[in-house]
VEXLUM-166856 format. One record per residue (C-alpha): residue number from 1; x, y, z; residue in one letter. Coordinates in Angstrom, 1 decimal. Layout:
nr; u; v; w; rest
NUM; X; Y; Z; A;
...
END
This chain:
nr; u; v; w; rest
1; 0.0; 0.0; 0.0; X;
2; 2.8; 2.5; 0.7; X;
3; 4.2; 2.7; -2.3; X;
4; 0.6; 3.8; -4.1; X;
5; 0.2; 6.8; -1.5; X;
6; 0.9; 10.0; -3.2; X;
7; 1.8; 11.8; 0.3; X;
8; 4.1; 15.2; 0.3; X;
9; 7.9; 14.1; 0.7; X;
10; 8.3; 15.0; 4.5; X;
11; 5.5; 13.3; 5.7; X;
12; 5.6; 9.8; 4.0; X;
13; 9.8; 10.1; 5.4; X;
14; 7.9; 10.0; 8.7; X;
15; 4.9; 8.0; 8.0; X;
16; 5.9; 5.0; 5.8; X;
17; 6.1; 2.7; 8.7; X;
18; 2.3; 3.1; 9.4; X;
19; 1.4; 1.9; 5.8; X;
20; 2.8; -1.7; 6.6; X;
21; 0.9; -2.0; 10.0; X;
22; -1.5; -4.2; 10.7; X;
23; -4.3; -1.5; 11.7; X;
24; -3.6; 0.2; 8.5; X;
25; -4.3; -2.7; 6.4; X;
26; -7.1; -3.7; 8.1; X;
27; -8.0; 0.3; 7.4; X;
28; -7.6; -0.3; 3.8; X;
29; -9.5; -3.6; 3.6; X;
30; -12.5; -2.0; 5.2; X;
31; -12.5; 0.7; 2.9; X;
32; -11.8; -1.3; -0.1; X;
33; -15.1; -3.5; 0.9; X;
34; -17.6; -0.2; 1.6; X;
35; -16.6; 0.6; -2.1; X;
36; -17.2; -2.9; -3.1; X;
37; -20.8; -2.6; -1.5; X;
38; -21.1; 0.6; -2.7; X;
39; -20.9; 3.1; -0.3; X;
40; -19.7; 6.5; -1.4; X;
41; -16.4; 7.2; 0.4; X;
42; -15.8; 11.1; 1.3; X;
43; -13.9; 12.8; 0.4; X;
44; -12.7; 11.5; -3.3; X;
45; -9.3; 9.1; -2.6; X;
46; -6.7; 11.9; -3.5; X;
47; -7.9; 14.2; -1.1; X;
48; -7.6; 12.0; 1.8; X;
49; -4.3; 13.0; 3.0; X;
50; -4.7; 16.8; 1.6; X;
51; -4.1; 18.2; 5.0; X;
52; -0.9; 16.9; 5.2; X;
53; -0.4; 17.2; 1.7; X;
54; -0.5; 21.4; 2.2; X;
55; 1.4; 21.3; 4.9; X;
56; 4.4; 20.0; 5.1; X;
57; 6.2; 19.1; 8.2; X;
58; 8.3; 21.5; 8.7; X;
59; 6.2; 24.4; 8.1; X;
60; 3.6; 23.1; 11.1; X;
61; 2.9; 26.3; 13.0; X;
62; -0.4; 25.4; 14.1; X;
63; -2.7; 22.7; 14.4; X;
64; -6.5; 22.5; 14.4; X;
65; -8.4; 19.2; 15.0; X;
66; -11.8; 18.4; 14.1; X;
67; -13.6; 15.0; 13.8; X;
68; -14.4; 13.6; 10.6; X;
69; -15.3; 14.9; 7.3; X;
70; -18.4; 16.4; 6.7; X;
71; -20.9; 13.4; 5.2; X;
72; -22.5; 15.8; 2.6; X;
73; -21.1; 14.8; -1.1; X;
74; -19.2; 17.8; -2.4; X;
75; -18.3; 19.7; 1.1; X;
76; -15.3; 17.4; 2.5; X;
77; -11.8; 18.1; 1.0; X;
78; -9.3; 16.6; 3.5; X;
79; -9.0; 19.7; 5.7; X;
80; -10.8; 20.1; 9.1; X;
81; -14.2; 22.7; 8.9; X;
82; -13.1; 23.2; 5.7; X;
83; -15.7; 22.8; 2.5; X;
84; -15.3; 23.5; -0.8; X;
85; -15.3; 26.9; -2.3; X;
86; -18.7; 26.8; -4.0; X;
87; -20.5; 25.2; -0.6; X;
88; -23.9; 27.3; 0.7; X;
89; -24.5; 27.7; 3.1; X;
90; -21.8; 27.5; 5.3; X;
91; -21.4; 25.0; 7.9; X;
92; -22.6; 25.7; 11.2; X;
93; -19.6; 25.2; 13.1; X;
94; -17.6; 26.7; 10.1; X;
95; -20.2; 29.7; 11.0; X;
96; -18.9; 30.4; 14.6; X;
97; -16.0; 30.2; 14.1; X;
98; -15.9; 32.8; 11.5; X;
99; -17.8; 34.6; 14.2; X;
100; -15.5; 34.4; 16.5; X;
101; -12.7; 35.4; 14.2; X;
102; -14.6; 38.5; 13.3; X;
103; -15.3; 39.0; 17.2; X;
104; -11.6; 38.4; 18.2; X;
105; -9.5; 40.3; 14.9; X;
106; -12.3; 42.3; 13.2; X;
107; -11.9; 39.6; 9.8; X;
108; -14.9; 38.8; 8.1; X;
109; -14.6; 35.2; 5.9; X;
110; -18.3; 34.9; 5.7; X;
111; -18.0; 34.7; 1.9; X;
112; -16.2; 31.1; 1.4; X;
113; -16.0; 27.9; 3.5; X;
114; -13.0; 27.3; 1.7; X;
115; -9.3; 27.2; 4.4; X;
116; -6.8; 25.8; 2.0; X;
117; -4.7; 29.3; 2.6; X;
118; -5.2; 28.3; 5.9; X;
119; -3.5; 25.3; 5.6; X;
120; -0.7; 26.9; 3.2; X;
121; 0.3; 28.9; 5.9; X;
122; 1.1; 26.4; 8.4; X;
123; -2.0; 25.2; 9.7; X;
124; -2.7; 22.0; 10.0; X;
125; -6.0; 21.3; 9.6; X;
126; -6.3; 17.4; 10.6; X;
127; -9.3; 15.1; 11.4; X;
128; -9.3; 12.5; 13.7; X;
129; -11.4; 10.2; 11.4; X;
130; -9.8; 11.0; 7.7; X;
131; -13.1; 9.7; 5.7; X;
132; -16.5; 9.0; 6.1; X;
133; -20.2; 7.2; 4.1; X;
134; -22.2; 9.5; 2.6; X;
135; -24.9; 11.3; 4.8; X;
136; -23.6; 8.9; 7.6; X;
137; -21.2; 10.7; 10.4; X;
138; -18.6; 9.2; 12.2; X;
139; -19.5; 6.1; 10.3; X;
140; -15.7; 5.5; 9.8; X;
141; -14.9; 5.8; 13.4; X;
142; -13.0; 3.0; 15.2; X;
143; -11.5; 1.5; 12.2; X;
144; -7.3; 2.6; 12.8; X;
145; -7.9; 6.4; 11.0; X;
146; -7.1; 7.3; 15.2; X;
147; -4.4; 5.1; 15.7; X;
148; -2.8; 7.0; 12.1; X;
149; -3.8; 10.7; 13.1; X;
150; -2.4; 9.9; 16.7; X;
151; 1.0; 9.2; 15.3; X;
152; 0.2; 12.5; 13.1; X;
153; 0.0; 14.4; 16.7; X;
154; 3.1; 12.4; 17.8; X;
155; 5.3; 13.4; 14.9; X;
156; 4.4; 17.4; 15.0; X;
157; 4.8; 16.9; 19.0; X;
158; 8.3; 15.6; 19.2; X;
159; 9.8; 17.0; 15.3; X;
160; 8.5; 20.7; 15.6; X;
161; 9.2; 23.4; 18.1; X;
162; 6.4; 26.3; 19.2; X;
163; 3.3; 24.8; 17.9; X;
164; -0.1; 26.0; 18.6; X;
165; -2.5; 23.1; 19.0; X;
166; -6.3; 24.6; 19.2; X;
167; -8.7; 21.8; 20.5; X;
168; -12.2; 22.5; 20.5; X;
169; -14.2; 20.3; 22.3; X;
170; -13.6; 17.3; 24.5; X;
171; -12.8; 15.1; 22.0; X;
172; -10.5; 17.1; 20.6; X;
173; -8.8; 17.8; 23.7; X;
174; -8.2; 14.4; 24.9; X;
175; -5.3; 14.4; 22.7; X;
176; -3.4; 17.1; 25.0; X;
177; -2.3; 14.3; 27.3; X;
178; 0.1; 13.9; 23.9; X;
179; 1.4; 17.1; 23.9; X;
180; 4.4; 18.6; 25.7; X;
181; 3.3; 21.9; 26.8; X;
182; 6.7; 23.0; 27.3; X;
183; 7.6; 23.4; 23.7; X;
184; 4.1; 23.9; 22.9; X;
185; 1.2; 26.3; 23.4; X;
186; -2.4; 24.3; 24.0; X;
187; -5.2; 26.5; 23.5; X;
188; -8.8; 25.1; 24.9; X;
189; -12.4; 25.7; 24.6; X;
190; -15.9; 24.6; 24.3; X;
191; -16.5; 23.2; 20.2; X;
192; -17.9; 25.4; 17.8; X;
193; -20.9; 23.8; 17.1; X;
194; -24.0; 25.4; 18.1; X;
195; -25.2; 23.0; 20.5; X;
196; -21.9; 23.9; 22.6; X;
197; -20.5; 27.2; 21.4; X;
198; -22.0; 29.2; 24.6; X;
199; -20.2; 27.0; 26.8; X;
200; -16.8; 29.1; 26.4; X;
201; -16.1; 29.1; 22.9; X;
202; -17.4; 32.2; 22.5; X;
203; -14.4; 34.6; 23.7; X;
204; -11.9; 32.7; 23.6; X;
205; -10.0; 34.1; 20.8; X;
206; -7.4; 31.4; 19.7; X;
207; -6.9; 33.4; 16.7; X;
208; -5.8; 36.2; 17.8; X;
209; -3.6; 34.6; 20.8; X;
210; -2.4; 32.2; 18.4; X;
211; -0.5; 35.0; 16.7; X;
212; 0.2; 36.6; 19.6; X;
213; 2.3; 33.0; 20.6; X;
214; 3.9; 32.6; 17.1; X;
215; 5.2; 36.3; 17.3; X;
216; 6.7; 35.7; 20.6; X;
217; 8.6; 32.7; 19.3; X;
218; 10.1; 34.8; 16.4; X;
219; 7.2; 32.7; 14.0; X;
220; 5.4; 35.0; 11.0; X;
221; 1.8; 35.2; 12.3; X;
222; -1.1; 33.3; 10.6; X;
223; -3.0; 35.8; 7.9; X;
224; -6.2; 34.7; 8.7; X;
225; -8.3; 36.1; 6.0; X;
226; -9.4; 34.1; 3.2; X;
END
């Protein structure tokens, strides 16, 4: 299987291993029979590993995580709250956190779902879960996606120096156990979503202390507009 992933230089140096692994093929067999049944598999194959794809290990300045992609055919393209340009409306938790960007920096992003610049800035923009059935959520859960995204965490943890990690939400921030916060800033709050976003995300302004952190490192700050 390795040698049939198209993955950006620095990361398959990294992540080759994983390929060979037991988990991983097991991964690769379970998605090989949903396709075989077919189930529509999101996003398309070669946008799997797009957020590590557009960023590239050692440009990791920050990292967002988010579930699994959105179940709707046409919104998912490999990068966390991220949808495709031509996507209305917006996603709801895409929604508030535009919000909150407008609330914490003054910058208004209502106008596209789309974060690849995001993600060619340095921000790595990583699900847990890296696909998903059709109109089914978290239907790929449980099947070794964690176990790879985990190692994801591991690698930007021990390899990069002065990384902002923004979990929203408790499943997000279960992976802080993971992180050393001594050569990294962890930024917390409640998730985005509507059902929780009054329960501190509202505020918080990780965008805004994100730069604040990269600046004090001697890092160019995130240009958060898109």
């Amino acid at each position: 299987m390795k040698h049939k992933i198209d993955l950006e230089a620095s990361w398959l140096a990294l992540l080759e291993d994983e390929f060979d692994k037991a988990y991983m093929q097991e991964l690769k067999n379970f998605l090989v029979t949903q396709r075989e049944l077919g189930k529509k598999i999101l996003p398309k194959a070669s946008l799997w590993f797009n957020a590590l794809n557009s960023t590239p290990v050692d440009s990791v300045k920050v990292v967002i995580l988010g579930q699994d992609p959105y179940p709707t055919i046409g919104h998912a393209h490999g990068l966390c709250f991220s949808a495709m340009p031509y996507v209305k409306p917006l996603p709801k938790s895409l929604i508030n956190i535009y919000k909150e960007l407008q609330d914490d920096l003054g910058i208004d992003n209502f106008h596209t779902p789309y974060l690849q610049p995001w993600a060619e800035q340095g921000v790595l923009l990583l699900n847990a879960v890296l696909t998903v059935e059709a109109g089914k959520s978290n239907s790929h859960a449980g099947r070794g996606w964690e176990i790879f995204t985990d190692k994801i965490i591991e690698i930007v943890n021990q390899k990069c120096e002065h990384v902002v990690f923004i979990l929203w939400g408790s499943y997000a921030q279960k992976k802080a156990n993971s992180i050393d916060t001594n050569r990294h800033l962890i930024i917390k709050s409640a998730h985005p979503s509507p059902l929780s976003a009054y329960r501190g995300f509202w505020g918080s302004k990780p965008f805004s202390r994100t730069n604040s952190y990269l600046k004090s490192v001697g890092k160019k700050e995130i240009y958060w507009r898109v």
